[in-house]
N, C-alpha and C positions, 0 to 999 in steps of 0.2 A: 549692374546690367539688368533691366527689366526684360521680359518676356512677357511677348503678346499673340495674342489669338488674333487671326486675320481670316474673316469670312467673306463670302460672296453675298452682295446686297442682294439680288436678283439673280432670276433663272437666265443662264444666258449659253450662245450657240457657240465652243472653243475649237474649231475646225473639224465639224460635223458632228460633233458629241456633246450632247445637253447636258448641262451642268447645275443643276437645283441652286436655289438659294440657301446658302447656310452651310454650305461645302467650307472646310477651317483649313487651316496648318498653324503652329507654334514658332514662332521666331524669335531669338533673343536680340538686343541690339542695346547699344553704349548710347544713343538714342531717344530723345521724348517720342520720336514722330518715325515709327518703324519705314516708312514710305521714303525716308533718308535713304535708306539703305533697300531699293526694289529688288534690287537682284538678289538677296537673299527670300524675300517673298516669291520672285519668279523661282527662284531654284530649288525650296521647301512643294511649289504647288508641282515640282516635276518630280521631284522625290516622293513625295507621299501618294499624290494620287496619279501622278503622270499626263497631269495636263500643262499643258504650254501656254500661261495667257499671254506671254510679251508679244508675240507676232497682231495680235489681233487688238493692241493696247489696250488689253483689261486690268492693266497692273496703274491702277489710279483708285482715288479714293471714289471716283464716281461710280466704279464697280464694287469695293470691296471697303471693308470696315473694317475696325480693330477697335480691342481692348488689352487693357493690363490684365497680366493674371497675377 
């Protein structure tokens, strides 16, 4: 099982609260390509910092990166 760091590319606007680029969360996944499995990326970004990107579809790689840790 790897674990991956998932940041925000860009500074972007999650239903009226600015959200800086380089905001993270840790997700593990059975997975090469953590974006398999979004809803544990949507549910890490409500747990830790308590934003919501699904509504607003920022849960794509065209918002957000990753790496192995």
């Amino acid at each position: 099982m790897a674990t991956f760091e998932i940041k925000t590319k860009h500074a972007i606007n999650v239903q009226g609260e600015y959200v800086d680029a380089g905001l993270s969360v840790q997700v593990s996944s059975m997975f090469s390509n953590p974006f398999d499995e979004a809803d544990k990326i949507h549910k890490a970004f409500l747990r830790v910092h308590d934003i919501d990107l699904k509504p607003e579809g920022y849960l794509s790689p065209g918002y957000l990166e990753y790496k192995t840790l």
